[in-house]
C-alpha positions in Angstrom: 5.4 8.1 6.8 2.7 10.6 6.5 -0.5 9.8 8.9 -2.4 10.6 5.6 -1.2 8.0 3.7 -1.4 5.8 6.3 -5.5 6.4 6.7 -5.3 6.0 2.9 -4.0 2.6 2.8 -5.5 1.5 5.7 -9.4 1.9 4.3 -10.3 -0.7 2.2 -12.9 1.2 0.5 -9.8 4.2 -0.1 -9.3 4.5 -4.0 -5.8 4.5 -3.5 -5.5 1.7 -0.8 -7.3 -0.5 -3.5 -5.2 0.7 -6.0 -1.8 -0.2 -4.0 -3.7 -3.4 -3.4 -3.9 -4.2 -7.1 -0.3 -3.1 -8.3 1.1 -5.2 -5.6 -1.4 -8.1 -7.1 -0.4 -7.3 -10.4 3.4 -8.0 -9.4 4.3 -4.3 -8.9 7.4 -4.9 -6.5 6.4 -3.2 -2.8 9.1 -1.5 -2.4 7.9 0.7 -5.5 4.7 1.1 -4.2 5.9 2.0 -1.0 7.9 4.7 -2.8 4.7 5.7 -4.9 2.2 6.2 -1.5 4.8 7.2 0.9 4.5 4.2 3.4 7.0 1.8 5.1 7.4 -1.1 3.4 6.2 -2.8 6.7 3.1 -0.9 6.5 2.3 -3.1 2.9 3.1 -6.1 4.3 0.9 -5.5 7.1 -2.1 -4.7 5.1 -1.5 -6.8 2.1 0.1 -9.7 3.1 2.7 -11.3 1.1 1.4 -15.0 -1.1 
């Protein structure tokens, strides 16, 4: 994983960290997301934690 996407997803206030935040909400499945923002699936479920 890139540390770049990594800062991305990590700030809340990051476009794209929101953005992963609401295609996860919106049922997106994370491994797909994780493919889309070049992150560990472990780094999603860290910062948006599974319902």
């Amino acid at each position: 994983m890139s540390s770049c996407a990594l800062q991305i997803l990590t700030a809340p206030h990051h476009t794209l960290g929101a953005q992963a935040g609401r295609l996860i909400g919106a049922g997106v499945p994370r491994q797909k997301v994780a493919i889309i923002y070049d992150v560990g699936l472990s780094t999603l479920y860290r910062k948006f934690l599974a319902s």
